[in-house]
Every structure is written in C-alpha cells, then in structure tokens.
PAKEDO-433548 format. One line per 5 residues: number of its first residue (from 0); their letters; for each residue z, y, x of C-alpha. Coordinates in nm, 2 decimals, decimal comma. Last residue first. Example, Ala and Ser with C-alpha at 12.3 -4.5 7.8 and 13.67 -1.06 7.14 Angstrom:
2
1	sa	0,71/-0,11/1,37; 0,78/-0,45/1,23
end
This chain:
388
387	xxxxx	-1,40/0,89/-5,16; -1,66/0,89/-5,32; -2,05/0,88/-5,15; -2,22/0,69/-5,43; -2,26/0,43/-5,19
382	xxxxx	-1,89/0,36/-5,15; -1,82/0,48/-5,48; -1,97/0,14/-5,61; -1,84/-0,05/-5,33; -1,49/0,04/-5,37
377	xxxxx	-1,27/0,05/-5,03; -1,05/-0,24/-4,99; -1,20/-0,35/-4,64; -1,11/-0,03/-4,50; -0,78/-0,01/-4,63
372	xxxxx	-0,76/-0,36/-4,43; -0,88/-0,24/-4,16; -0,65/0,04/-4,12; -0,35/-0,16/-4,19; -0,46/-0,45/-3,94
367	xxxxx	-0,55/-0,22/-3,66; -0,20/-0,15/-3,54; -0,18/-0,51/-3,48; -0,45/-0,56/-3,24; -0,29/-0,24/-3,06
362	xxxxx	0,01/-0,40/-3,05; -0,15/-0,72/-2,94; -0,36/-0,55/-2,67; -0,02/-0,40/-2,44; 0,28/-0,61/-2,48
357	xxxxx	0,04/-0,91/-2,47; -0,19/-0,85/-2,20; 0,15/-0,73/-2,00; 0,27/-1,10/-2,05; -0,04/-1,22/-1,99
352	xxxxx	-0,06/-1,09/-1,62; 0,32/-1,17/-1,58; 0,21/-1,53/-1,62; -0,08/-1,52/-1,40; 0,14/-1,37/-1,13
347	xxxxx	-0,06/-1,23/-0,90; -0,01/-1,16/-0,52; -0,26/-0,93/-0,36; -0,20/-0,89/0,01; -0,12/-0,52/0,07
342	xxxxx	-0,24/-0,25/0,29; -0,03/0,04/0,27; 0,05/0,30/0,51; 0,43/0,26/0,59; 0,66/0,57/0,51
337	xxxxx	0,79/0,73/0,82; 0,81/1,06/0,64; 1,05/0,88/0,42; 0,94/0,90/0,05; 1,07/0,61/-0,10
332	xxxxx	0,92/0,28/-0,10; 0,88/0,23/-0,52; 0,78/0,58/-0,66; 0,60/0,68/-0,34; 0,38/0,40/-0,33
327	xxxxx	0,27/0,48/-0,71; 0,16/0,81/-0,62; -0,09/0,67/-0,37; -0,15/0,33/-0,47; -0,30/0,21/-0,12
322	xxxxx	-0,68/0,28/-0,26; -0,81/-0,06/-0,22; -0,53/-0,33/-0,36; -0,33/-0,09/-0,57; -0,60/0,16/-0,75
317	xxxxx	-0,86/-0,16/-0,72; -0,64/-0,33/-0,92; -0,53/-0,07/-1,18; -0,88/-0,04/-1,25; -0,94/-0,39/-1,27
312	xxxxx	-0,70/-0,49/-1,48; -0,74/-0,15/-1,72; -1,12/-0,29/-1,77; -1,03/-0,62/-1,86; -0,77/-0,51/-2,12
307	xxxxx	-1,03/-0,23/-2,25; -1,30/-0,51/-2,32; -1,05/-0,73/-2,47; -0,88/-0,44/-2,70; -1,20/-0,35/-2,81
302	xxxxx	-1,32/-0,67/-2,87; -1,00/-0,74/-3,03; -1,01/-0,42/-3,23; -1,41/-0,51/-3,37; -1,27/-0,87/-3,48
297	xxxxx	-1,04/-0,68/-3,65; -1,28/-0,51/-3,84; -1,50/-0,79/-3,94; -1,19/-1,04/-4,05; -1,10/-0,73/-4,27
292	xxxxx	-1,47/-0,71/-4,44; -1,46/-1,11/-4,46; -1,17/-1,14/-4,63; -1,26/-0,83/-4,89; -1,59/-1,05/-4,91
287	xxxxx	-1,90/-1,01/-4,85; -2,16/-1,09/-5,12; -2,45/-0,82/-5,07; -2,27/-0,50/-5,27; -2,00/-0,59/-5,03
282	xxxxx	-2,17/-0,54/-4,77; -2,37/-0,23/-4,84; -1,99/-0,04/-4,97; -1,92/-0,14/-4,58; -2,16/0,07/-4,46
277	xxxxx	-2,17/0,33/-4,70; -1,77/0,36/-4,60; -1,85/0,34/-4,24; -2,13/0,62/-4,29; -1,90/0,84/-4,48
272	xxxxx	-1,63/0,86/-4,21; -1,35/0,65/-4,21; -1,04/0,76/-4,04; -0,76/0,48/-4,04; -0,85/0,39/-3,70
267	xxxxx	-0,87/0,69/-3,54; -0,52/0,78/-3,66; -0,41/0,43/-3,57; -0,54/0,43/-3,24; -0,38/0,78/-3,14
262	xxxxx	0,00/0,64/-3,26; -0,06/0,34/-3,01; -0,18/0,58/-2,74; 0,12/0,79/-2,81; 0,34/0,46/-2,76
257	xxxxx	0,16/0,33/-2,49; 0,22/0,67/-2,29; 0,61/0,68/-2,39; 0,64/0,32/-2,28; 0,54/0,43/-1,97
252	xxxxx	0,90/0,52/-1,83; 0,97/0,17/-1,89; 0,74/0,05/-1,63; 0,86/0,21/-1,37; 1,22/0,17/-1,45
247	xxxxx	1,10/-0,23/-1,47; 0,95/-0,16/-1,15; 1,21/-0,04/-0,98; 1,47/-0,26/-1,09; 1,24/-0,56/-0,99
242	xxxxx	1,18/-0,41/-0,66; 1,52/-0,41/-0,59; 1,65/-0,74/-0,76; 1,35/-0,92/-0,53; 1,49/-0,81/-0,28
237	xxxxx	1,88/-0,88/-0,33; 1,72/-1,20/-0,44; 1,63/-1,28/-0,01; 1,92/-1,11/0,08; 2,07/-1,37/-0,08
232	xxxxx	1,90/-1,65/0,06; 1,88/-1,51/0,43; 2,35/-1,48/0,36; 2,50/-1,24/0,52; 2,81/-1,31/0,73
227	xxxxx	3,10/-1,08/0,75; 3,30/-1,10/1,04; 3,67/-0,90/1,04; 3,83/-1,22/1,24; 3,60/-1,44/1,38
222	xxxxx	3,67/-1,82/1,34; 3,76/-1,89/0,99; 3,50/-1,65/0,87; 3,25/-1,84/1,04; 3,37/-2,18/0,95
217	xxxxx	3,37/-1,99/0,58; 2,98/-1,91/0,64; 2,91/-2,25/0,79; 3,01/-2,38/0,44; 2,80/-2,17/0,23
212	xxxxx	2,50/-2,19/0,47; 2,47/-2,56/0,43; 2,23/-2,59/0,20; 2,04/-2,40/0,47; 1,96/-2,74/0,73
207	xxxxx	1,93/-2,72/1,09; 2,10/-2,38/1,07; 1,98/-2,09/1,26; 2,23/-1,78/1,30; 2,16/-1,46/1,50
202	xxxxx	2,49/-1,27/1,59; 2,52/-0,87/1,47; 2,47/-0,55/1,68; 2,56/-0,68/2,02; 2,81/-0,64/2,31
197	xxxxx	2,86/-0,74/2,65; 2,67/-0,46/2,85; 2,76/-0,15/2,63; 2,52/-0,01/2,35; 2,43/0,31/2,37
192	xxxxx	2,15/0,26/2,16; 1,85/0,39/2,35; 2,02/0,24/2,69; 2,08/-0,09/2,55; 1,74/-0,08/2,38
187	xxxxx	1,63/-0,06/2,77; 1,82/-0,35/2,86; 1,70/-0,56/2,56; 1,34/-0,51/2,64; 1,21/-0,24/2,37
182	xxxxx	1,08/-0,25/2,04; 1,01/0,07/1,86; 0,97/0,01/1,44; 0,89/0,29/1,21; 0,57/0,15/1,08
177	xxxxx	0,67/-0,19/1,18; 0,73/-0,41/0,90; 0,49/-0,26/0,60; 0,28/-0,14/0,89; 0,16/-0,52/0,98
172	xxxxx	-0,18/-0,45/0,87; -0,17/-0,11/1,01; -0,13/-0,22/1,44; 0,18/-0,21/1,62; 0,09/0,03/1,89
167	xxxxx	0,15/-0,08/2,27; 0,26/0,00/2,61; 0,41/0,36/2,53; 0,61/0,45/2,80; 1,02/0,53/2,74
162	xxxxx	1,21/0,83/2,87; 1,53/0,90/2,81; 1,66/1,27/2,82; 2,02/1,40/2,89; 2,30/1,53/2,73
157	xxxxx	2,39/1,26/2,57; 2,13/1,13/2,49; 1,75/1,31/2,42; 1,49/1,04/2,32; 1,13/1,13/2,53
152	xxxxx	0,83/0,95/2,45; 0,60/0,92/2,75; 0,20/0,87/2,67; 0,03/0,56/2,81; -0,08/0,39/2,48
147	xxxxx	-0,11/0,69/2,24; 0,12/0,90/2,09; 0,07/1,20/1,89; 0,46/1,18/1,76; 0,38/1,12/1,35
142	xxxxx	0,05/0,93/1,46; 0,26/0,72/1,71; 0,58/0,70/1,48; 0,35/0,58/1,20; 0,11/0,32/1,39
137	xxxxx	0,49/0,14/1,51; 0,59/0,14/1,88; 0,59/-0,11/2,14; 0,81/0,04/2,41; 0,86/-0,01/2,81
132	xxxxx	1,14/0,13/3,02; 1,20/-0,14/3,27; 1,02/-0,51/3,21; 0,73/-0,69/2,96; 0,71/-0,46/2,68
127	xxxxx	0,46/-0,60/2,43; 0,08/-0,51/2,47; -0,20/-0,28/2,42; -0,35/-0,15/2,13; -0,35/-0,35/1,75
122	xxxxx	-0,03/-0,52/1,87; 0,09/-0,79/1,61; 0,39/-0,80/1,41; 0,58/-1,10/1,31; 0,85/-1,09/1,57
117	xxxxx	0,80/-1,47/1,63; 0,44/-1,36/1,69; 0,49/-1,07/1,86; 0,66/-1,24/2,14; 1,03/-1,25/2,20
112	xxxxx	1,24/-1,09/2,49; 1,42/-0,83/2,22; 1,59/-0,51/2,18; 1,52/-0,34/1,86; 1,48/0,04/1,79
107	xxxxx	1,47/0,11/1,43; 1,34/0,47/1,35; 1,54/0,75/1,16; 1,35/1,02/1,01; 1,29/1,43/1,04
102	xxxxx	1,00/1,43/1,23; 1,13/1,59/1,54; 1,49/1,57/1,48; 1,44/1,15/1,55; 1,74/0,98/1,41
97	xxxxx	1,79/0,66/1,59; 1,90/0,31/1,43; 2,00/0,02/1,57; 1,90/-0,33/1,74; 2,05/-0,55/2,03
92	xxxxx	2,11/-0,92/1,88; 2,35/-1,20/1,98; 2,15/-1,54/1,93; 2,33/-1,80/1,79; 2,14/-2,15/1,78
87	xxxxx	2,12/-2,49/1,56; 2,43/-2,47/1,40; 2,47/-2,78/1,17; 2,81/-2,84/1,27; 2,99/-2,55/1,43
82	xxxxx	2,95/-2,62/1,85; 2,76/-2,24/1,86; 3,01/-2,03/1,71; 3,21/-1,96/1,97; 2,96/-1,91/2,22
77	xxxxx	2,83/-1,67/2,02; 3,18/-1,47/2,02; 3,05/-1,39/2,36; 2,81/-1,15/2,26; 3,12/-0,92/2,15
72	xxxxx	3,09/-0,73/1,80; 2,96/-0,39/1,74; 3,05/-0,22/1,44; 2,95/-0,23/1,06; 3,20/-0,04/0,83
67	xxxxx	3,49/-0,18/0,59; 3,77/-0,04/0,86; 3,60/-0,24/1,14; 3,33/-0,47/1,00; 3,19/-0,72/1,27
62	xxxxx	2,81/-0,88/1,19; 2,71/-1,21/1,15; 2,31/-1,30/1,02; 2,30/-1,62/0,90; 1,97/-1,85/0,83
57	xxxxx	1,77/-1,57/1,00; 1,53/-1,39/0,89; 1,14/-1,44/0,93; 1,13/-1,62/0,56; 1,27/-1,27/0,48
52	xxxxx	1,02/-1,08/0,56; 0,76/-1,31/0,37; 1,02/-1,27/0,11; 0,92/-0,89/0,14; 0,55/-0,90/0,16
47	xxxxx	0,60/-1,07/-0,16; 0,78/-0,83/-0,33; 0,53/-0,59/-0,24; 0,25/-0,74/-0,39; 0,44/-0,79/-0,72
42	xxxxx	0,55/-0,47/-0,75; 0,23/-0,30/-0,68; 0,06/-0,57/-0,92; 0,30/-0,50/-1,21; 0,33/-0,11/-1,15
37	xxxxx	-0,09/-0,11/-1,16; -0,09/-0,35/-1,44; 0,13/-0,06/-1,66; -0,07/0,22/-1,56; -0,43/0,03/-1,59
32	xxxxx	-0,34/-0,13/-1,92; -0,24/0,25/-2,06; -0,60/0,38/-1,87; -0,82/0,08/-2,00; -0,70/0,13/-2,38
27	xxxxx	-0,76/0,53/-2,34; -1,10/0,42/-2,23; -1,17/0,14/-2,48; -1,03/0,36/-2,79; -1,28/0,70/-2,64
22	xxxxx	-1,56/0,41/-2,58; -1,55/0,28/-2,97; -1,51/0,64/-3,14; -1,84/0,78/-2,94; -2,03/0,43/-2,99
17	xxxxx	-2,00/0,44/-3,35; -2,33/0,28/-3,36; -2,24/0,03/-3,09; -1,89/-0,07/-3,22; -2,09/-0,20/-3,55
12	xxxxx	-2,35/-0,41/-3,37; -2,04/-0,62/-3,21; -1,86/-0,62/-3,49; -2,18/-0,80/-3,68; -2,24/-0,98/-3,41
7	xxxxx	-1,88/-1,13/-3,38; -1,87/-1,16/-3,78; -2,17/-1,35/-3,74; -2,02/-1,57/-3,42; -1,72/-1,65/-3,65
2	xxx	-1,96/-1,73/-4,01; -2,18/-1,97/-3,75; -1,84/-2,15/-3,62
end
C-alpha cells in the first residue's frame, strides 16, 4: 500500500511540472469523452421520454388499410370488438395530420373529451377545449404562428377558412409530446380533418391483461377485414431500435475523433524531453527500478485518463441536460421547423456509462504502456550526462 500511494505522489508531482503536456492530454481526453457521453446521455434521455410515451398508448391500436394505406374505418366496428375476451374498452379515435404552408410543417390535430392528464400534457396558459371551436395548441406552433391565448388561427378548407380560438398553450416541459400538437373537441377535429360523422382514424384497444395482445390481435383480424393492429409492445422496441440506430451512427462517426486523439497521445507520450530523461536517470541512480519507473508512468496516464473521464462526463452532461444539446438535437429528432425545445429528464445507464469509460480511457491507458516503458528503459548514466 505505502510503494502504491508513493508512486501515486510521485505521478502526481510529475503531471504538475509538466503541467503544459498534462492539461493539453486531459483537455483533448475531456472533449473525445464529452462527444461520445454526450450521444449516450442524449440517446438515453430521449429514449426514455419515449417509452414514457408509450406506457400512455394503447394496449392495441386498430386501424383499416385500403390498397396497403391507412384509411378511415367505421366507429361502429367498436362495437364489434368490444365482447372479445379480455377487451376492456375500444374507443374510436379522431386525429390526423395538417400541413400548415405557413411554416412549412405538418401538425397533429387530435379530437378528444379527455383531460390533460390522461393526455399527458399539461397547460402552461389557459385551459383544455371545453365546447365549439376551441384549441389547445403546442408552445412551438404558438411561437411559430404568434399565438397567444385568445388569438384566432385560421386553417383554409376547401375553399373556405376555419377558425379555431386559442384557449390554451401546452407548456415546454411537455414539448417533446406536444410541440406540434392542436387538440380540439372531437366535433371540431371532425371539421379540421374532414372526417365524416361515423368514422374514425384507428380504434383504441385496452386489455385487462397484455400477454394477451397476440391473441386478441388474430380475434381482430378474424373480425375486421383489411385491419391491421399495432402492437403498444412493439412499438414500444421499434423506439428504442430508432434511437438506438441513431446513436450508434452517432457514435460511430466519432470513432475518427478518438482515433486521432489516440494517435496524438502516443506522439506526446513517446516524446521525452531532457528534463524527463534527467528525471528519471535521478531515480534510477537512487534504487528505482525499471518496474517501478513504468508502474510510475502509467500511474500518471490513469490519472490522466481519470481526471479527463470525469471531466468529459460532466461536460457532455451539462451540454445535454442544461444547454438542450443544440447540434446534437438536430442529429437525432430531425430538423422539422416544429422541432420540440428540449428539456430532458436525465436517464443514466450506469452500465453504458462504464462501457464508454472503457472504450474511451483504456485505450488511451494502453497507448501509454509502449511510451512508458521506453521511458523507463532509458540509461541512467546518459540520462544525466544529457545523451540521448
């Protein structure tokens, strides 16, 4: 224990009077950890906000293909589906896109009676729609639009011009959900959509029990001709498949940066300047050993390495969780004017933590080994005579 806490001083007392070498290693260390933890905990975070999504979902969702594309199925095929074992409720569903000209982006106009808790947004200004032509709008689509709580919004149809009051603003924390999000009674969504009395989007399924999703699905299929039923579990993976694929494509595109760092290291590494070589001719003039001179240099690498590791972390931490991850955002959520402002719950995974610790500081651990041992092999006698 007392020869590992010496070499630790010694390392220690070394990277301070080559403190120019030892903060250039540390910073370019801090900056690759901080690029590749920054794509792991953006990835992360957003995942999660995602299966929180999709714990909102659903059991089943049903929807009508006609020629392989989605079209509108009768409400009453709910009634149809409701006496299925293990069905708890079908709700037919008004909801559907819009392409707004003025910004350049579709929004998602749902029709709905619920509150914004089973919605899972919440109103920052105002309220829900309660009756006739009222809206709750997403932060984005107001800023984007100038609305406030009030304001008319105008959606041209047909040959005509719907308006809708602003009654409420979904509020930033929820922005991931409802950035681009309108919610309207279901009458009024009607209207937006175009969608005739009698007829929904897709049909609403809640089971008492989802192990039993596969065989409700074929009971389904059985029933309604053309139906395809989507599954909360699989959409659920497909998820997490997307933002893994991102980030993986993310992080692969990095490897180039760690690589170069890597290459960097080694060249300042191997370099020894006369003082180091004096340095370590002194201590092995005074007993140490060649073991001890390498244990001594990679003891400095790991501090290095540790210091820079922690460092990175917390750079690319506050870059995700307090900054938004601007550049970074783009990469994995697109670059849709009606792109969500970002404020994300962290969500670590300790084990992907020390996974990126390891692809990161152990290679650059292990670059150091061939320098240090060169250095630890240098003569003692032409050490302090100043030879090379």
């Amino acid at each position: 224990m007392r020869r590992a806490l010496a070499l630790i001083d010694y390392a220690v007392g070394a990277l301070r009077r080559r403190a120019a070498k030892t903060l250039a290693l540390t910073v370019g260390l801090a900056f690759v950890v901080g690029l590749f933890g920054a794509a792991l905990l953006m990835t992360d975070a957003i995942r999660r906000e995602y299966e929180l999504l999709a714990d909102r979902m659903p059991d089943l969702t049903v929807q009508r293909l006609v020629a392989g594309r989605p079209a509108l199925i009768p409400a009453s095929a709910a009634a149809e589906l409701s006496d299925i074992p293990t069905v708890r409720s079908v709700e037919p569903r008004v909801w559907g896109y819009y392409f707004f000209t003025a910004i350049e982006s579709n929004v998602t106009i749902v029709g709905t009676e619920h509150t914004g808790e089973a919605l899972d947004v919440a109103v920052s200004d105002g309220r829900l729609p309660r009756e006739g032509n009222e809206v709750a709008i997403g932060d984005g689509l107001a800023e984007l639009l100038g609305l406030r709580v009030g304001d008319e919004m105008g959606v041209p149809l047909a040959g005509e011009v719907v308006f809708s009051r602003v009654v409420g603003i979904f509020g930033d924390d929820s922005a991931i959900r409802s950035a681009d999000l309108v919610i309207a009674r279901p009458d009024h969504a009607r209207r937006l959509l175009g969608v005739s009395e009698g007829w929904a989007t897709d049909l609403a399924v809640d089971l008492t029990t989802q192990d039993e999703a596969p065989v409700v699905t074929e009971r389904i299929a059985e029933r309604l001709s053309g139906a395809r039923v989507l599954d909360r579990r699989l959409l659920r993976r497909t998820y997490e498949l997307t933002f893994d694929t991102r980030g993986g494509l993310l992080a692969l595109l990095l490897v180039p940066a760690l690589a170069a760092f890597l290459l960097l290291s080694w060249e300042r590494l191997s370099g020894l300047g006369d003082a180091e070589r004096r340095e370590i001719g002194v201590l092995k003039a005074v007993g140490w050993a060649t073991g001890d001179v390498l244990a001594a240099r990679i003891v400095e690498s790991a501090i290095i390495a540790i210091v820079g590791a922690v460092l990175g972390l917390g750079i690319a931490y506050a870059y995700v969780f307090w900054l938004g991850a601007p550049g970074l955002a783009d990469a994995l959520l697109g670059w849709s004017n009606l792109r969500p402002a970002l404020h994300l719950t962290p969500a670590i995974d300790p084990l992907q933590a020390f996974a990126l610790l390891g692809a990161v500081v152990v290679p650059f651990v292990a670059v150091s080994v061939v320098p240090a041992w060169r250095a630890a092999m240098v003569d003692p006698d032409r050490a302090l005579r100043g030879g090379a």
